[in-house]
N, CA, C and O atoms as a CHARMM CRD file, in Angstrom:
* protein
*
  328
    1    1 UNK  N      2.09600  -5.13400 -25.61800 PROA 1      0.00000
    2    1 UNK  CA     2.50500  -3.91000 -24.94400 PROA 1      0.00000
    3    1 UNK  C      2.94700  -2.91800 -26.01500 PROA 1      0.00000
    4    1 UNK  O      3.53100  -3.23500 -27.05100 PROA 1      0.00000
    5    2 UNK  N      2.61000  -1.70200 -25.65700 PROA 2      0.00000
    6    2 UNK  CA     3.09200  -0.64900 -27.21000 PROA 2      0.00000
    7    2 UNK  C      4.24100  -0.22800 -26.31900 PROA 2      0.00000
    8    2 UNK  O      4.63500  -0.52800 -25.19200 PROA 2      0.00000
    9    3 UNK  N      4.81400   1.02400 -27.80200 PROA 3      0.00000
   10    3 UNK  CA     6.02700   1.38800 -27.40500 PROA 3      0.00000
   11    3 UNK  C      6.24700   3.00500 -26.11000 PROA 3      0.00000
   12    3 UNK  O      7.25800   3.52000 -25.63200 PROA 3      0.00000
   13    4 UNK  N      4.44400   3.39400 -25.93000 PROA 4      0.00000
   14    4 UNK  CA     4.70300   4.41200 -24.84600 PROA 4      0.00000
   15    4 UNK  C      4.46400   3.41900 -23.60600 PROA 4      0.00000
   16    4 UNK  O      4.52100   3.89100 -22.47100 PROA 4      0.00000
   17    5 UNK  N      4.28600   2.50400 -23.73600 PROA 5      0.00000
   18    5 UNK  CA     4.31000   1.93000 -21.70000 PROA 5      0.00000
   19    5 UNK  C      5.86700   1.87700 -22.19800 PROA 5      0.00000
   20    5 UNK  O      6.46600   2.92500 -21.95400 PROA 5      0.00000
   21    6 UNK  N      6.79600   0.66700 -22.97600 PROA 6      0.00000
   22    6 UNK  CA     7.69500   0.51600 -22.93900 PROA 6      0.00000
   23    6 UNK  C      8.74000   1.72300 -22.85100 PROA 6      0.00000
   24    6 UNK  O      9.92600   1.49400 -22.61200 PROA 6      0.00000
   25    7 UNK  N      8.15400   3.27800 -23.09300 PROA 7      0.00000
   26    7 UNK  CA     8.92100   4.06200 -22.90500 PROA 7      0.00000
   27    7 UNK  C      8.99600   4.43500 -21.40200 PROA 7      0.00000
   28    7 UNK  O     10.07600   4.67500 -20.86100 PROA 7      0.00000
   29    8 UNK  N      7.91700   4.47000 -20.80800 PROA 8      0.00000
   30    8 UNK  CA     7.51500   5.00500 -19.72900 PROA 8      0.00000
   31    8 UNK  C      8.12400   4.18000 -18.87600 PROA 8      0.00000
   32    8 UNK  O      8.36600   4.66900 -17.77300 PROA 8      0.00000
   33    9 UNK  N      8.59700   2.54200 -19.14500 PROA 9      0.00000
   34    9 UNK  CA     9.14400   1.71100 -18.04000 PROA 9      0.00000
   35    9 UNK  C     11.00900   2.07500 -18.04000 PROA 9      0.00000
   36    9 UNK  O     11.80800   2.21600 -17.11400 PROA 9      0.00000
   37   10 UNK  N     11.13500   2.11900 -19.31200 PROA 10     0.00000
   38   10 UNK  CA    12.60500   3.06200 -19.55800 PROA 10     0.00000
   39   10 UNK  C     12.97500   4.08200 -18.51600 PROA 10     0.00000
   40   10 UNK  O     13.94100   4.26300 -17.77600 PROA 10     0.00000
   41   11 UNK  N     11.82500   4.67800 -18.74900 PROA 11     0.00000
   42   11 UNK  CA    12.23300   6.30900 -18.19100 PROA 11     0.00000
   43   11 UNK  C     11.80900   6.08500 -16.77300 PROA 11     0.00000
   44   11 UNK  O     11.78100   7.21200 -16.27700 PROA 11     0.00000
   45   12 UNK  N     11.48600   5.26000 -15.92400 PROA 12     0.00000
   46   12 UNK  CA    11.71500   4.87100 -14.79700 PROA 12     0.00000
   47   12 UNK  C     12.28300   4.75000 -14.07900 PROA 12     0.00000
   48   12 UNK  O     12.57600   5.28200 -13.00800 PROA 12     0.00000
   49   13 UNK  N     12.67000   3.46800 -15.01100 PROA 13     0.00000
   50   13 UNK  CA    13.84800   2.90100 -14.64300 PROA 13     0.00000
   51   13 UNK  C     15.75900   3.37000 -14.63500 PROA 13     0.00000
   52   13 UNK  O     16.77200   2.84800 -14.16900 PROA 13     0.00000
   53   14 UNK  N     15.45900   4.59200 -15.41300 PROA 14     0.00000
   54   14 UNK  CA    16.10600   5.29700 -15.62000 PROA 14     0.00000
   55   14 UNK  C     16.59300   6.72000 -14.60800 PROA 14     0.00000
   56   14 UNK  O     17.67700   7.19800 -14.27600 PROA 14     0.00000
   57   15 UNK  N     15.04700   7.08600 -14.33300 PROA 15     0.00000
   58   15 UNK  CA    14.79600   7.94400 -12.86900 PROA 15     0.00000
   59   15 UNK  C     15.41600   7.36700 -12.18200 PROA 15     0.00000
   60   15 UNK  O     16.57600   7.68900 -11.92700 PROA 15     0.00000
   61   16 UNK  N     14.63900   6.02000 -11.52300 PROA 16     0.00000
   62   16 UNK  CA    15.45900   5.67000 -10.54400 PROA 16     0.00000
   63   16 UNK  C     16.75700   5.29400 -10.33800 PROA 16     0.00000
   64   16 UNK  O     17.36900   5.54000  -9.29900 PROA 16     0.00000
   65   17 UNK  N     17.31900   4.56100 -11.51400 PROA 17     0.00000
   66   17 UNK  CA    18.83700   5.02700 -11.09600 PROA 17     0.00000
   67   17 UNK  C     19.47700   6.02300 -11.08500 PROA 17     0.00000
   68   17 UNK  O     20.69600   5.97300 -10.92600 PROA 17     0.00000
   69   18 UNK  N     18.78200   7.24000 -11.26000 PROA 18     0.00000
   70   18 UNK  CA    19.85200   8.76800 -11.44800 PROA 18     0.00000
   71   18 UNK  C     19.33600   8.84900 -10.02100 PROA 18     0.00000
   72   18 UNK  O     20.34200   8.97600  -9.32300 PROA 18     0.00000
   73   19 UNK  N     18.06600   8.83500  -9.11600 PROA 19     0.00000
   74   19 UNK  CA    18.14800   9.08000  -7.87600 PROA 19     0.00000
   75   19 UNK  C     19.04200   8.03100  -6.74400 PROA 19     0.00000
   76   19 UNK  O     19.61200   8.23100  -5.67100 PROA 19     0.00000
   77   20 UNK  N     18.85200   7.02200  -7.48200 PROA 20     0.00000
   78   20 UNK  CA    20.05700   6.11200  -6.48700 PROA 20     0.00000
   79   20 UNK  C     21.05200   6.38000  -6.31300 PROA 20     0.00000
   80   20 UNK  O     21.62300   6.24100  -5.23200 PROA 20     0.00000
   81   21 UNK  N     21.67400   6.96400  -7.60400 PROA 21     0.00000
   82   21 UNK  CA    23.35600   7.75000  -7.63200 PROA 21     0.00000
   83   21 UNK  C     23.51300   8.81500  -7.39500 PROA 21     0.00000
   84   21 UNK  O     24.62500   9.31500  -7.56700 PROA 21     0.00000
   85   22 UNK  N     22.20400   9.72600  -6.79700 PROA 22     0.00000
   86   22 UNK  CA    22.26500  10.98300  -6.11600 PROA 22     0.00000
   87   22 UNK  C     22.10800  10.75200  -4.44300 PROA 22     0.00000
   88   22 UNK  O     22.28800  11.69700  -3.67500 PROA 22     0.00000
   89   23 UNK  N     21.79400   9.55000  -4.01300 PROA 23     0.00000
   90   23 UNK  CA    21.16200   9.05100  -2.82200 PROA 23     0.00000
   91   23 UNK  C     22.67500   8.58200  -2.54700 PROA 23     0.00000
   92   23 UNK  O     23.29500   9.14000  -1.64100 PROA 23     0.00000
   93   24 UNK  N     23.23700   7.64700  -3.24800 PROA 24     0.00000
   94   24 UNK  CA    24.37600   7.13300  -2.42000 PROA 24     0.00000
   95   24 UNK  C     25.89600   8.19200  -2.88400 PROA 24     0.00000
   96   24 UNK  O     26.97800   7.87900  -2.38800 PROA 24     0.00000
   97   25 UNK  N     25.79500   9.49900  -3.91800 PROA 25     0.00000
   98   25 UNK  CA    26.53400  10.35500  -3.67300 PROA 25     0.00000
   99   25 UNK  C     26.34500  11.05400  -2.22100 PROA 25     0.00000
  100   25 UNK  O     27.31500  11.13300  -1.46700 PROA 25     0.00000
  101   26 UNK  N     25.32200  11.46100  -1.91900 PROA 26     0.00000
  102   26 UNK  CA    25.13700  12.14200  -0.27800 PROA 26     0.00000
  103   26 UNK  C     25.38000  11.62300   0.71700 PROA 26     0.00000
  104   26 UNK  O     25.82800  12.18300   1.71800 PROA 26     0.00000
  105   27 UNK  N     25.06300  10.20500   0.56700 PROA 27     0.00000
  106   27 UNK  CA    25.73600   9.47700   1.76400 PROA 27     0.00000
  107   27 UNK  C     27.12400   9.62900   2.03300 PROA 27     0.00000
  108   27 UNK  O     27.74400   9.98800   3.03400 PROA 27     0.00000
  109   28 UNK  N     27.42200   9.30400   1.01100 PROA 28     0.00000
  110   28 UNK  CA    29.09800   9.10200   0.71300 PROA 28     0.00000
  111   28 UNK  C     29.83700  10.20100   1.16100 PROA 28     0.00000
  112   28 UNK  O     30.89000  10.17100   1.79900 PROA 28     0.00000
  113   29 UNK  N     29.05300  11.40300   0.68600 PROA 29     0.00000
  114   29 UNK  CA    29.83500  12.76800   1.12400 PROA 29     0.00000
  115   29 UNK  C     29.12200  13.52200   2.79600 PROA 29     0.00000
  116   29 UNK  O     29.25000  14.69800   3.13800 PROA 29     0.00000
  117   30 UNK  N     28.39400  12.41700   3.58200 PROA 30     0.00000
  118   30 UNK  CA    27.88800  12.53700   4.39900 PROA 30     0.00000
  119   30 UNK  C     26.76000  13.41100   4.82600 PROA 30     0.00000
  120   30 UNK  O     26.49500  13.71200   5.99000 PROA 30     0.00000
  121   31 UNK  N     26.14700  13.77000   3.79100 PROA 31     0.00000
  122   31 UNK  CA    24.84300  14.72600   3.94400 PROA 31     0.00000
  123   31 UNK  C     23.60600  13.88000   4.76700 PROA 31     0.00000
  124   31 UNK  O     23.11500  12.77000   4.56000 PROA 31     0.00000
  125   32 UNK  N     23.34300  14.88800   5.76000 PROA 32     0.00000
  126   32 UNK  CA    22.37400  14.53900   6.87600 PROA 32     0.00000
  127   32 UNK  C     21.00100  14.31000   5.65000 PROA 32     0.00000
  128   32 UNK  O     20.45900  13.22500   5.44200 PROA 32     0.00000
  129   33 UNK  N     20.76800  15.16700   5.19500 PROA 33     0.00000
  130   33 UNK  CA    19.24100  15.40600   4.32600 PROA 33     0.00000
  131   33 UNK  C     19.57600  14.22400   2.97500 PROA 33     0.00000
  132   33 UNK  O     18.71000  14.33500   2.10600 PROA 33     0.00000
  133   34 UNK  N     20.48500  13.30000   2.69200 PROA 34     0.00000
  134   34 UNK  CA    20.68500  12.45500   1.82400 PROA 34     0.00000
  135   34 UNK  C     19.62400  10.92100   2.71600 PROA 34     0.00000
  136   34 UNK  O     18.67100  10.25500   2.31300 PROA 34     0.00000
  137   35 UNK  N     20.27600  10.90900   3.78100 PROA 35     0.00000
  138   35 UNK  CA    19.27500   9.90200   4.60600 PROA 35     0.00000
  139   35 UNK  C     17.51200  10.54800   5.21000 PROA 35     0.00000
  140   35 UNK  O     16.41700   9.99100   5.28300 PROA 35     0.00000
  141   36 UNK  N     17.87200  11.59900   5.46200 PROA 36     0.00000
  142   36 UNK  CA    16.39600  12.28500   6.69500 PROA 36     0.00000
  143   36 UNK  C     15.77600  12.50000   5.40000 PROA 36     0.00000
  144   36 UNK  O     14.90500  11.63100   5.43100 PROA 36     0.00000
  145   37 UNK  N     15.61100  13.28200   3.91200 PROA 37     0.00000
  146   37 UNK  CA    14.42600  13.38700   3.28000 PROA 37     0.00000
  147   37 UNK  C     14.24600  11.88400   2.67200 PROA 37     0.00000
  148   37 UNK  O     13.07100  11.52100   2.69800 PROA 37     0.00000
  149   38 UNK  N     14.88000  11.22400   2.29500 PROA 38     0.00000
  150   38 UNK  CA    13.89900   9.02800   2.12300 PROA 38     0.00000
  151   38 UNK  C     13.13700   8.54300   3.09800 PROA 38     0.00000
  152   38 UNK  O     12.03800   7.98900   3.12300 PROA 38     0.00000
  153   39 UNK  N     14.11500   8.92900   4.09000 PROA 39     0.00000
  154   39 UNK  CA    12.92700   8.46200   4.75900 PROA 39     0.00000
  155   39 UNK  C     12.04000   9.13900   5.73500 PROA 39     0.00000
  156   39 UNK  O     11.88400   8.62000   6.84100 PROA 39     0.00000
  157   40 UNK  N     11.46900  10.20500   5.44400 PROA 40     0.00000
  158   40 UNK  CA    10.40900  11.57200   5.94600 PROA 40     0.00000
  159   40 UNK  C      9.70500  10.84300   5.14600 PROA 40     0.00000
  160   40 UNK  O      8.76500  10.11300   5.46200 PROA 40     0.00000
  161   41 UNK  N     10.22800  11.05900   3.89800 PROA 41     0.00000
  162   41 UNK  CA     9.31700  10.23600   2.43400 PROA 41     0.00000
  163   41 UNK  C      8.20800   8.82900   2.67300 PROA 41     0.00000
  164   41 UNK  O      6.99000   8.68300   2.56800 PROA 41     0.00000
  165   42 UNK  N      9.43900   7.86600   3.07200 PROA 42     0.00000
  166   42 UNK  CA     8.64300   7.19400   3.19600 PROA 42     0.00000
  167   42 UNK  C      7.84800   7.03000   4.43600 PROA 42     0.00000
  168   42 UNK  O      6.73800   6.51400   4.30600 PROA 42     0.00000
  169   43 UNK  N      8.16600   7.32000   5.39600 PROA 43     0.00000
  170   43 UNK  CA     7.67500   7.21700   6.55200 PROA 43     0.00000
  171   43 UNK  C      6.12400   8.15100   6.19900 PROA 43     0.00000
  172   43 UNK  O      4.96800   7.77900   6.40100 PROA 43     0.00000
  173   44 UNK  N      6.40200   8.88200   5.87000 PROA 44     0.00000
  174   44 UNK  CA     4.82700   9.68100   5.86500 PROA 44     0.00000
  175   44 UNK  C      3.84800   8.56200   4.88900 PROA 44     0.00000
  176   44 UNK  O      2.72000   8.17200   5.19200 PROA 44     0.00000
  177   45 UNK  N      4.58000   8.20900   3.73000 PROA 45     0.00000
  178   45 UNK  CA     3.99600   7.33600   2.66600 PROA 45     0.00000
  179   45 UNK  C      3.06500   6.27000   3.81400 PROA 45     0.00000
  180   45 UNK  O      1.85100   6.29700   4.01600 PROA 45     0.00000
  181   46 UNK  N      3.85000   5.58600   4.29300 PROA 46     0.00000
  182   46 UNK  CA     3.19100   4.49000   4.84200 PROA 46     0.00000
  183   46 UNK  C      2.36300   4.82100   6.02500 PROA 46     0.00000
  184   46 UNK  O      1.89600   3.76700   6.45600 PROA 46     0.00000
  185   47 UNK  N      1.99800   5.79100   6.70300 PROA 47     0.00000
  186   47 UNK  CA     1.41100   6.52300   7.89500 PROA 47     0.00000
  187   47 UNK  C      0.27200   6.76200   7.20300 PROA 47     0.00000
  188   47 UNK  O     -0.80500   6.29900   7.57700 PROA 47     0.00000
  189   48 UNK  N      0.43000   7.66300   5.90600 PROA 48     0.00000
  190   48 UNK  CA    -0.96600   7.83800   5.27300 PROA 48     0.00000
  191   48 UNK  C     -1.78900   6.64500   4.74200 PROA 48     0.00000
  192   48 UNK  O     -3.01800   6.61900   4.66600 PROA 48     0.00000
  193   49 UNK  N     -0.85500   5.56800   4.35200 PROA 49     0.00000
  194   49 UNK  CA    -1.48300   4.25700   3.52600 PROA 49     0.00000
  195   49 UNK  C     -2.41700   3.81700   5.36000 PROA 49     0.00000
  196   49 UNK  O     -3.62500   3.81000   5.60000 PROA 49     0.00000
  197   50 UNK  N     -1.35100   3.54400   6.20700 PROA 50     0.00000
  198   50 UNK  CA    -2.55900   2.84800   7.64700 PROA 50     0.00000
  199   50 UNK  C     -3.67000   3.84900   7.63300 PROA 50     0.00000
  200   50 UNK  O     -4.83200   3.44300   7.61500 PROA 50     0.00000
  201   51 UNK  N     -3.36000   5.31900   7.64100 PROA 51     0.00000
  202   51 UNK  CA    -4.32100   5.89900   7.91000 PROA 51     0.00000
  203   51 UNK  C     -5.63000   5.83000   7.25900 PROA 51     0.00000
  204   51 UNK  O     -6.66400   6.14600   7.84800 PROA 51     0.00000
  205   52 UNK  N     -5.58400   5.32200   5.76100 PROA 52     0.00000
  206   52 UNK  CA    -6.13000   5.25600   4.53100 PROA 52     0.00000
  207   52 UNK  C     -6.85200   3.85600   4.81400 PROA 52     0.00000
  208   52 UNK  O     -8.03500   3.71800   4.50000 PROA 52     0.00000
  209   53 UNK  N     -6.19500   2.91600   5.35400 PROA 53     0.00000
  210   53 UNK  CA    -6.78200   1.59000   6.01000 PROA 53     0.00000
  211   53 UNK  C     -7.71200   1.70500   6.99000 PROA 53     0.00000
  212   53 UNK  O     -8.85500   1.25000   7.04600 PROA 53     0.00000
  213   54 UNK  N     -6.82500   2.65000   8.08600 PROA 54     0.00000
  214   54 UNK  CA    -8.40800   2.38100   8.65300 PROA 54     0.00000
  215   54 UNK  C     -9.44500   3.06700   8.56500 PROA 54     0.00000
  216   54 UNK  O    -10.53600   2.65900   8.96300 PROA 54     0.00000
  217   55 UNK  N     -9.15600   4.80300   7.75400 PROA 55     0.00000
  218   55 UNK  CA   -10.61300   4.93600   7.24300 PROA 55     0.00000
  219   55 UNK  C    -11.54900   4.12700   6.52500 PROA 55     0.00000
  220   55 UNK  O    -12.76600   4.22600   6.68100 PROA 55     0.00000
  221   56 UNK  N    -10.97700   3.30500   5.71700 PROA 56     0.00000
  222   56 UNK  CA   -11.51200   2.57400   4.90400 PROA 56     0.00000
  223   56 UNK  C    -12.52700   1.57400   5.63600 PROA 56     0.00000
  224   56 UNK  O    -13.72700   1.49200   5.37300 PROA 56     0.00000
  225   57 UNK  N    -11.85500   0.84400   6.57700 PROA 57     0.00000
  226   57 UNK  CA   -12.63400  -0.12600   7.48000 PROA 57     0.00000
  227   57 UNK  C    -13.55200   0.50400   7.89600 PROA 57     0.00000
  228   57 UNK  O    -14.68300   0.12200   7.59500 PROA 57     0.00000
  229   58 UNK  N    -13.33100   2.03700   8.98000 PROA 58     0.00000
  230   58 UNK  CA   -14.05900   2.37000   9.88900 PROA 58     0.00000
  231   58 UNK  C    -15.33100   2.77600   9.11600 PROA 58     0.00000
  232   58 UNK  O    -16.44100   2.60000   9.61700 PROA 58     0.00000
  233   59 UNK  N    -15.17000   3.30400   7.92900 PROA 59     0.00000
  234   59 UNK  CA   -16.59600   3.98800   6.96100 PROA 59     0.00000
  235   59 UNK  C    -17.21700   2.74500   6.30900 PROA 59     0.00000
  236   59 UNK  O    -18.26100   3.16700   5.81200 PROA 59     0.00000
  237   60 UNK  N    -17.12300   1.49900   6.06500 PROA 60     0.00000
  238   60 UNK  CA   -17.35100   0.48500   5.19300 PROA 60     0.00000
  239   60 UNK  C    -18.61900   0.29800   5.71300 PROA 60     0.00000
  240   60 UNK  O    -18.92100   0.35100   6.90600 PROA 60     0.00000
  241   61 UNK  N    -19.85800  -0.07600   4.12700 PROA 61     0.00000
  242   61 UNK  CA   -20.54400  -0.44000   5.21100 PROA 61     0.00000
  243   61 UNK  C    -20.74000  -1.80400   4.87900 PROA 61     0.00000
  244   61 UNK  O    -20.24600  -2.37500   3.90600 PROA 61     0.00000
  245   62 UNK  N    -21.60600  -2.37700   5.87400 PROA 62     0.00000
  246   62 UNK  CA   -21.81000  -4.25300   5.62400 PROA 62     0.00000
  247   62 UNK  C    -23.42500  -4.65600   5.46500 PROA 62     0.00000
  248   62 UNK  O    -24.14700  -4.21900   6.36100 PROA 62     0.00000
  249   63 UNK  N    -23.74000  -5.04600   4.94800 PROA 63     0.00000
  250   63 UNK  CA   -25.37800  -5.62200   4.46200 PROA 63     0.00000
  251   63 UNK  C    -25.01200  -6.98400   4.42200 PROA 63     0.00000
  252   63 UNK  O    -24.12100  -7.64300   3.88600 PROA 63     0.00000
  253   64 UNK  N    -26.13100  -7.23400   5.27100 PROA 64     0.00000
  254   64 UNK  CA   -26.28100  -8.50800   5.59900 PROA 64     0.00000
  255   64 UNK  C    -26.45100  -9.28500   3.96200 PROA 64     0.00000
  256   64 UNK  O    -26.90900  -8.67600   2.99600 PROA 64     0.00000
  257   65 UNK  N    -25.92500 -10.89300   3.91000 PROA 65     0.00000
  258   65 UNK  CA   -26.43300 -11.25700   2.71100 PROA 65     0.00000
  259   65 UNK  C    -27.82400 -11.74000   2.61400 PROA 65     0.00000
  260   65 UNK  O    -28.38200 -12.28700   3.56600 PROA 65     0.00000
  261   66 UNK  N    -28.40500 -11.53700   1.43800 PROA 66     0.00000
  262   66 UNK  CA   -30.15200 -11.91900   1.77900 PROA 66     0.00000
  263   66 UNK  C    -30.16500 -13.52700   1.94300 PROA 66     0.00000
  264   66 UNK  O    -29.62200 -14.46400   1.35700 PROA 66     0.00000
  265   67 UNK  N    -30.85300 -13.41400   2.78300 PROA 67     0.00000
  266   67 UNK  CA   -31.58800 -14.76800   3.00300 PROA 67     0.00000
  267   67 UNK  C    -31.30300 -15.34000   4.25700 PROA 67     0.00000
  268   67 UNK  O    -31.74500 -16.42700   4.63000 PROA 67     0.00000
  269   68 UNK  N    -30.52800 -14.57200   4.93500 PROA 68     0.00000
  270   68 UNK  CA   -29.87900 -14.68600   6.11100 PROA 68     0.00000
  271   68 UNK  C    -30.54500 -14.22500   7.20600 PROA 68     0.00000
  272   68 UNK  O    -31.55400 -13.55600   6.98400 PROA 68     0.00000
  273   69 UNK  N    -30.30500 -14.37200   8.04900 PROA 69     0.00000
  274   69 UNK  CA   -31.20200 -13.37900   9.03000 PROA 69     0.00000
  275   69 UNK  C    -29.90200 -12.85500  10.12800 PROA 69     0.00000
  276   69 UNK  O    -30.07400 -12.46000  11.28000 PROA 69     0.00000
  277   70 UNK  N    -28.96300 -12.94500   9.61300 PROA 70     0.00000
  278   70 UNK  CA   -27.67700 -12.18100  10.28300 PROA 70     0.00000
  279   70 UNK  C    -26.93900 -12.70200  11.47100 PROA 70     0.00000
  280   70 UNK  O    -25.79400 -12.37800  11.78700 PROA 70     0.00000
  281   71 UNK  N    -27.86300 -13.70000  12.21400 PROA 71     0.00000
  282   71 UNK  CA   -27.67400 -13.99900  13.68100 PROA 71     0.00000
  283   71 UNK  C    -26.69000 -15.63000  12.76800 PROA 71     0.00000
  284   71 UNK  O    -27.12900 -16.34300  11.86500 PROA 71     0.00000
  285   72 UNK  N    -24.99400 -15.73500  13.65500 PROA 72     0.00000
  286   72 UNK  CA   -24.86500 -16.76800  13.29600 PROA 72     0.00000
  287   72 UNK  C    -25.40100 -17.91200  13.92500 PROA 72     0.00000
  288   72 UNK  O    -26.17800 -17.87900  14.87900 PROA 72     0.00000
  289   73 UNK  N    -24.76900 -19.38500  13.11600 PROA 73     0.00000
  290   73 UNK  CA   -25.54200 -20.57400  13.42400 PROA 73     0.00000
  291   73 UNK  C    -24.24200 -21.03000  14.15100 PROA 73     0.00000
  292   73 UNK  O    -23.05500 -20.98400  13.82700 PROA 73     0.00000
  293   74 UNK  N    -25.14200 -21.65200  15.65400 PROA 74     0.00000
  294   74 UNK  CA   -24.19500 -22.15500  16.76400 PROA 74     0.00000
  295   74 UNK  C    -23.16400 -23.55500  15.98200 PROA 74     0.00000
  296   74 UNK  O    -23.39900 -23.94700  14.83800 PROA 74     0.00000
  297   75 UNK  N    -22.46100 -23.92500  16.53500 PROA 75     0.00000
  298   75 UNK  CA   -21.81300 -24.75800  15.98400 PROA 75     0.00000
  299   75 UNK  C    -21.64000 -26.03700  15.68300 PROA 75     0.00000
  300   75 UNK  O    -21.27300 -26.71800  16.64200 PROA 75     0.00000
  301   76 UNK  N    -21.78500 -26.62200  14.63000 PROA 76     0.00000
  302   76 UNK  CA   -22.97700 -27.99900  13.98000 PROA 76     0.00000
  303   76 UNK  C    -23.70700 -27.81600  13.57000 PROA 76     0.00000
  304   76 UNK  O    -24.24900 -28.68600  12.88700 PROA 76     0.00000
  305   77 UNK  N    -24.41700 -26.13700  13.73600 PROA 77     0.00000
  306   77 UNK  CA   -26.14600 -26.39000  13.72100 PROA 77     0.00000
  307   77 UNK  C    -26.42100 -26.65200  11.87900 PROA 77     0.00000
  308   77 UNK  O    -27.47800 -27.07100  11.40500 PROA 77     0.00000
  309   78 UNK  N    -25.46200 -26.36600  11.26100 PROA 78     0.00000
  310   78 UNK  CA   -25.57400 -26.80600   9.89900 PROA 78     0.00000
  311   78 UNK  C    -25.45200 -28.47400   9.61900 PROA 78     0.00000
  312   78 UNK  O    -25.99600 -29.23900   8.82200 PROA 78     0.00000
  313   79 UNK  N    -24.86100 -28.56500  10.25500 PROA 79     0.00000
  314   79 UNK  CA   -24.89900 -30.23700  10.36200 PROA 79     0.00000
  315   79 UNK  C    -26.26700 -31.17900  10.68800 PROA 79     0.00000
  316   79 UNK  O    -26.76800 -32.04100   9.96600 PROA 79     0.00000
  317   80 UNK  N    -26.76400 -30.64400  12.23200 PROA 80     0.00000
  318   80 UNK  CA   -27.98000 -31.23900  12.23400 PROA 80     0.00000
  319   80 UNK  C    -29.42400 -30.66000  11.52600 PROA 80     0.00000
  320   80 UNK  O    -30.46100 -31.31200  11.64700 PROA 80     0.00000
  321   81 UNK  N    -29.39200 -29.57200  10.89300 PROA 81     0.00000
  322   81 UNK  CA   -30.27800 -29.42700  10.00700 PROA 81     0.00000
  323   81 UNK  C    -30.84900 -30.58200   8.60200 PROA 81     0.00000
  324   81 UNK  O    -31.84800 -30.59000   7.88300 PROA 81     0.00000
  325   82 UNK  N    -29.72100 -31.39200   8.70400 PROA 82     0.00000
  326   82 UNK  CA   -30.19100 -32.17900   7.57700 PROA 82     0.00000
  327   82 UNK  C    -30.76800 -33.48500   8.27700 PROA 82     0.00000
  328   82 UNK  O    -31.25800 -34.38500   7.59600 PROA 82     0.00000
């Protein structure tokens, strides 16, 4: 690992504790927008990630694998083939 990831995990980690101690100063002093903008935040975060899921599914496409002829095999039927 070089020393700019190791900086970059610093300065993270560092962010995030100056926002934690700005997050639980607002609480503390009871600010409505200390709780309602985290979680607007995240709540949208994860709305877009499902949304992002199921575009993903709904556009995917599927090709059959070759050699197949797509229709499955009833159950055993691999068995009594031999």
């Amino acid at each position: 690992m070089d020393d700019a990831s190791r900086t970059q995990g610093w300065a993270i980690c560092i962010g995030a504790g100056v926002l934690a101690f700005l997050f639980l100063l607002g609480v503390l002093n009871g600010s409505y927008l200390a709780l309602a903008i985290p979680v607007t935040i995240l709540t949208l975060f994860v709305l877009g990630l499902a949304g992002w899921v199921g575009y993903t599914i709904a556009t995917i496409r599927v090709e059959p694998a070759s050699g197949t002829s797509g229709d499955p095999e009833p159950d055993g039927a691999s068995d009594r083939a031999a």
